[in-house]
C-alpha positions in Angstrom: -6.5 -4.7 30.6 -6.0 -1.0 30.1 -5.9 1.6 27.4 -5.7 4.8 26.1 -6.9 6.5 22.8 -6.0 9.0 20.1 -9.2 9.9 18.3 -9.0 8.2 15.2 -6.8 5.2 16.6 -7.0 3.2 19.3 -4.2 1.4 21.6 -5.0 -1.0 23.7 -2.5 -3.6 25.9 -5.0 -6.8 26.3 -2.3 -9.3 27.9 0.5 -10.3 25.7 -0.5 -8.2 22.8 -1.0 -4.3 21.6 -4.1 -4.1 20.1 -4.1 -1.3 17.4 -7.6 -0.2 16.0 -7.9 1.9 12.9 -10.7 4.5 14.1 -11.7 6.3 11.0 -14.9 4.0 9.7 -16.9 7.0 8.1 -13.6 7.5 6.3 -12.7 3.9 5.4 -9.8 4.5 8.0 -8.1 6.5 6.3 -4.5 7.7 7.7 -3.8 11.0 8.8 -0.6 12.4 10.0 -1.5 12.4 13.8 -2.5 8.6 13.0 0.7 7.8 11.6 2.8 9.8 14.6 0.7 8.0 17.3 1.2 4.7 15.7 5.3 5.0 15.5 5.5 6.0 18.9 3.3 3.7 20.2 5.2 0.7 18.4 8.9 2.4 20.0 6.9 1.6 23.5 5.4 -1.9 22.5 9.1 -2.8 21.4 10.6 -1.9 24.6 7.6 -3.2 26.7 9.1 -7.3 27.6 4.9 -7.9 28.8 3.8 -7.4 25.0 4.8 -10.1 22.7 2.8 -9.2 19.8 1.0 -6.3 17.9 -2.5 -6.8 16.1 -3.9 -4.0 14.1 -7.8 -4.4 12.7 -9.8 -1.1 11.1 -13.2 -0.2 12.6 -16.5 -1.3 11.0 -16.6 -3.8 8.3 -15.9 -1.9 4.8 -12.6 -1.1 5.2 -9.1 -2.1 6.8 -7.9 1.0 5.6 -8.1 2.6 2.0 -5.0 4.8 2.3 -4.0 7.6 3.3 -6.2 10.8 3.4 -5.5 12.0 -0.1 -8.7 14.6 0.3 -6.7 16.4 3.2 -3.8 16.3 0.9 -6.0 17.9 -1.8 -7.2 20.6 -0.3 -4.4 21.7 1.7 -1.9 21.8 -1.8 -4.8 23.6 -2.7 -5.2 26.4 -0.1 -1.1 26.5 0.1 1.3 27.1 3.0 0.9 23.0 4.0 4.3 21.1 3.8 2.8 18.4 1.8 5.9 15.7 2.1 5.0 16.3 6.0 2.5 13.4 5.6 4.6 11.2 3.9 7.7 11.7 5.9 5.5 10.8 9.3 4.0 7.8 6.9 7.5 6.7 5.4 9.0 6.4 9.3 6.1 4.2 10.1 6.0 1.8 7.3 9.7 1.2 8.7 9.1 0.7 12.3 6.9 -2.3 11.3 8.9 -3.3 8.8 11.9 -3.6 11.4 9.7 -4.4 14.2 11.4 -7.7 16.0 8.2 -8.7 17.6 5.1 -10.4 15.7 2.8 -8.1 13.8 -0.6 -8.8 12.9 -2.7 -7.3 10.2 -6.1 -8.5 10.4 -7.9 -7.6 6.9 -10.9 -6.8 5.3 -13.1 -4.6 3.3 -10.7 -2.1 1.4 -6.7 -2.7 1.7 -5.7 -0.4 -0.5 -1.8 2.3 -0.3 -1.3 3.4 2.8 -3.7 0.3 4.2 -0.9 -1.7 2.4 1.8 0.2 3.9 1.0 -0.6 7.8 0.1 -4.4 7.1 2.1 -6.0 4.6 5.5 -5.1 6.2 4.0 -7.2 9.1 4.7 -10.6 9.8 1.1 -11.6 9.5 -1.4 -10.3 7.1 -4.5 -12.4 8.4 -7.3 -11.5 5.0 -11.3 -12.3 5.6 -13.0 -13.5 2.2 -14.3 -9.5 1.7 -10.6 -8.5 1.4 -9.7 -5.9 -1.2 -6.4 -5.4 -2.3 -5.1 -2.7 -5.0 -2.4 -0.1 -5.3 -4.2 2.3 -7.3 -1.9 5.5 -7.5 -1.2 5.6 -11.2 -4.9 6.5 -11.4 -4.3 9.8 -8.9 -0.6 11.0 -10.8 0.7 9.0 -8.0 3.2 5.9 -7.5 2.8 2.5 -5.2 4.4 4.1 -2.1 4.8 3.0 1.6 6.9 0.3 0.4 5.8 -0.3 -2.7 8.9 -0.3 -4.2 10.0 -3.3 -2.2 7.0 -5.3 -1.8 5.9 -5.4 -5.0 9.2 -6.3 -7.6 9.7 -9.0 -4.7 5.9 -10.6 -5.6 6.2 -14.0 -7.4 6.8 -13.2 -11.4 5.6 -10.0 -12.6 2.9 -9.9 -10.5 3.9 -6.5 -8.9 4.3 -5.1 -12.3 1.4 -5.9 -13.6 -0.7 -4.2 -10.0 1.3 -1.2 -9.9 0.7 -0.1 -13.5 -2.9 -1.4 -13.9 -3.7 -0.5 -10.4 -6.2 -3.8 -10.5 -7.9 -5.2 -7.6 -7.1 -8.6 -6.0 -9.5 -11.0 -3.8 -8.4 -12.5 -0.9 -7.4 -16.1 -3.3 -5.1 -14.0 -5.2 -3.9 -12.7 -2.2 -2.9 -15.2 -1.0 -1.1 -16.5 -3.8 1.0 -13.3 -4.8 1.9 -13.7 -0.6 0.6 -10.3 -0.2 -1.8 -12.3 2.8 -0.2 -14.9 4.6 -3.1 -16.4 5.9 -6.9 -16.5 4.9 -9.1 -16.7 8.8 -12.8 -15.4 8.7 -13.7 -12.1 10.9 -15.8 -14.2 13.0 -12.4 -16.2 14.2 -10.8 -12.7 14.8 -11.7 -12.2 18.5 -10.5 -15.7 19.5 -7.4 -15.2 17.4 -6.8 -12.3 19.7 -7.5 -13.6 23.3 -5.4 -16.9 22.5 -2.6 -14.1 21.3 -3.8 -11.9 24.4 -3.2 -15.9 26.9 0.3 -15.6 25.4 0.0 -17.9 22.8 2.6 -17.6 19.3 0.8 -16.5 16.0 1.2 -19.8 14.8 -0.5 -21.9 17.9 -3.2 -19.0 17.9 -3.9 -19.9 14.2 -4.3 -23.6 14.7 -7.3 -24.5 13.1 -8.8 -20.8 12.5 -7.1 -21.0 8.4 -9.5 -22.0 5.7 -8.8 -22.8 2.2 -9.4 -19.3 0.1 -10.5 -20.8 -3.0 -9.2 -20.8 -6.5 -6.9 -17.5 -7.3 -8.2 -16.2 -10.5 -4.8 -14.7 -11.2 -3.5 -18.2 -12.3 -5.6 -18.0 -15.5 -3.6 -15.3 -16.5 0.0 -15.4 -15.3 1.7 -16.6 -18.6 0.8 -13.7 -20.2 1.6 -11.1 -16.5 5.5 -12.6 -16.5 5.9 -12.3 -20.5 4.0 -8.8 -21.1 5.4 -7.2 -17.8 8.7 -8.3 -18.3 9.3 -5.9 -20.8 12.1 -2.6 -20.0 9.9 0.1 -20.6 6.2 0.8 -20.1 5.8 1.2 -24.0 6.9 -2.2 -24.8 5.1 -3.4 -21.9 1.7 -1.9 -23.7 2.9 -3.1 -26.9 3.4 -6.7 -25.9 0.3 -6.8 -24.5 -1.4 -5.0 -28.1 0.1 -8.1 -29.5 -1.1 -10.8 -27.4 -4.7 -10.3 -29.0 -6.7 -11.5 -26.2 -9.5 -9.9 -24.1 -7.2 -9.9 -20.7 -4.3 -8.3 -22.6 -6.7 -5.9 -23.8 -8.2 -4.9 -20.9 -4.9 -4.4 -19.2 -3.6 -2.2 -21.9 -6.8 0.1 -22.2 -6.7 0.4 -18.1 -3.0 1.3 -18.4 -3.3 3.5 -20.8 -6.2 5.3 -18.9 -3.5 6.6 -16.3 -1.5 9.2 -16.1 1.9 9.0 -18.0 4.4 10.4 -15.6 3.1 8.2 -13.2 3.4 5.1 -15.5 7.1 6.0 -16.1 8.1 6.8 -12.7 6.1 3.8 -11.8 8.0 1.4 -13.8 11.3 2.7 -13.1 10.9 2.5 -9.3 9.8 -0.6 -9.2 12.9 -1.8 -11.0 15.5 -0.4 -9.3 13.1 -1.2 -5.9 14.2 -5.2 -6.8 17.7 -4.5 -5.6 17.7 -2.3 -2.8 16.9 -2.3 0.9 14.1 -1.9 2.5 15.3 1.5 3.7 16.5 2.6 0.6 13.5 2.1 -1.5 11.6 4.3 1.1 14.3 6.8 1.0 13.7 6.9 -2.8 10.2 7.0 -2.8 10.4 10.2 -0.3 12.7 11.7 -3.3 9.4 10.9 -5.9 6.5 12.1 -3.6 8.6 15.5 -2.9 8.4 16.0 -6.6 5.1 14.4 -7.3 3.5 17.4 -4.6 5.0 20.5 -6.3 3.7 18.9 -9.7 0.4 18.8 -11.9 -1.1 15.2 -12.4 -1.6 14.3 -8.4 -3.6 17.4 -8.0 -5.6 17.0 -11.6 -6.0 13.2 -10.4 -7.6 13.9 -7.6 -9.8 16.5 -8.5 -11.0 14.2 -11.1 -11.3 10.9 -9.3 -12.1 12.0 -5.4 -13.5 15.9 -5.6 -15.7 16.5 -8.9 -15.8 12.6 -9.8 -15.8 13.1 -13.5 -12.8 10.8 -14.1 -11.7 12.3 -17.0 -8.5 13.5 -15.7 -6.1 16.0 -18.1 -3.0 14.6 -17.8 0.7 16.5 -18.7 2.0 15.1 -19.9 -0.4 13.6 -22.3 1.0 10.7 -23.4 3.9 8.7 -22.7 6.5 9.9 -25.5 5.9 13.1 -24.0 7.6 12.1 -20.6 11.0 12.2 -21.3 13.8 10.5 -19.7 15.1 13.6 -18.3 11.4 14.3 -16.4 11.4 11.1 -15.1 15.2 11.5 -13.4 14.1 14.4 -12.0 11.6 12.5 -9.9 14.6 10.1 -8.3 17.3 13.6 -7.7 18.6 13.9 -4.4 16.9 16.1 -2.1 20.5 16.6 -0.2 20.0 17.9 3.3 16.0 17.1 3.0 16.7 13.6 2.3 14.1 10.7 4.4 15.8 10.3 8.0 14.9 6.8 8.9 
């Protein structure tokens, strides 16, 4: 066995596998960009090493996998100035591709919070291994932000409108639903998560490790409500979505509107456009286009105002500008997908 650290993530080579621990607890593992750096290049060595056959990556402590990436750094240095924010996502961007493209197995062992950037380095995995505490949500619209790290991709390719209906609502799945919308591939309990590993460590594939460590999640509550997810979020604009759902008269539908129409706007429209044009592109490409929304997104208002209001003061009453959503015009929203030319995502 042998090893060697980072500060807030760990690599370790424990026989057959690389053995990647999120090291952030206090901070629900959340990424920096020194995390992200370490991570890519420590994958480019895994790849190239013939001893490792497979990559397992776990978060510290027991409330988080990771909650994303460390938007109060990101706050306070827009704030103070000077700071390249798209620094962060560029380093981010380039590791949500190296697993994505990674040819060996890669396993994401989840629980507690699994939330943006936690998304981004497990989902584009082979394996995404959730405990019954698991958390999933992209909340950005909530923060003037978009589903990044893939987003894009991952979610326009969930069964139905599924993706849709998470990226705009920013709601919270369990570990059943999960499963269901194949965001987790597998449901095995914490407590089977160290033999998991030394069967992978003996040399064993994923799927002889997992023999007999899979239990039945339960009942996905998301079933109850997909008739109305696939018709509502089928829609071609946000507006229509919100108006389809007005109509349905139904506490769900209701819900869903009132927590849509809580975020902010921009982020609604650029939201539903990327996801959209995310359902036929690659991989690459979809990164590449969400690099062209997050430069914009950091020289604007709402991320800054969505913060402040959700993470800093806490008051949640965030003052969007845009207001509301008629204000957003299809022009601003363009803007947001613009080539950056020579400062395009290098991938």
């Amino acid at each position: 066995m042998s090893g060697a650290a980072v500060e807030d993530v760990l690599f370790e080579e424990r026989g057959a596998i690389g053995l990647i621990t999120l090291n952030r607890p206090k901070a629900l593992n959340a990424l920096t960009p020194a995390m992200c750096i370490a991570m890519d290049a420590q994958l480019v060595r895994w790849r190239d090493n013939d001893t490792i056959r497979a990559v397992v990556i776990r978060g510290a402590g027991e409330r988080a996998f990771c909650a994303g990436g460390d938007i109060r750094a990101l706050y306070e240095a827009g704030r103070t100035g000077g700071a390249d924010l798209t620094d962060f996502y560029r380093h981010e961007y380039r590791l949500n591709a190296r697993i994505k493209h990674f040819p060996k197995p890669y396993l994401a062992l989840l629980r507690g919070i699994v939330m943006g950037g936690g998304v981004g380095v497990s989902i584009h995995g082979s394996h995404r291994l959730a405990d019954a505490s698991a958390i999933f949500a992209m909340p950005e619209t909530g923060i003037g932000l978009f589903p990044d790290v893939g987003g894009s991709y991952f979610l326009p390719r969930l069964p139905g409108e599924i993706g849709m209906y998470l990226a705009l609502t920013g709601s919270r799945l369990k570990t059943p639903d999960m499963l269901y919308s194949e965001i987790a591939t597998h449901a095995v309990a914490a407590a089977h998560w160290e033999m998991l590993i030394d069967r992978l460590a003996g040399g064993d594939t994923p799927e002889t490790a997992l023999a007999g460590l899979t239990n039945d999640a339960g009942v996905p509550a998301l079933t109850e409500f997909l008739e109305t997810v696939d018709r509502c979020f089928a829609h071609d604009s946000v507006e229509a979505i919100l108006a389809a759902l007005d109509e349905d008269d139904n506490a769900w539908g209701s819900l869903a509107a009132t927590t849509i129409r809580l975020k902010s706007p921009t982020s609604l429209k650029i939201t539903f456009r990327e996801l959209r044009e995310g359902r036929s592109l690659s991989f690459d490409d979809c990164l590449r286009m969400e690099f062209r929304m997050v430069t914009r997104v950091m020289t604007g208002h709402d991320f800054f105002e969505g913060v402040r209001a959700t993470i800093i003061d806490k008051d949640n009453e965030p003052a969007w500008q845009p207001e509301t959503l008629p204000e957003v015009t299809d022009a601003d929203v363009d803007a947001y997908f613009a080539s950056l030319g020579e400062n395009e995502l290098a991938l």
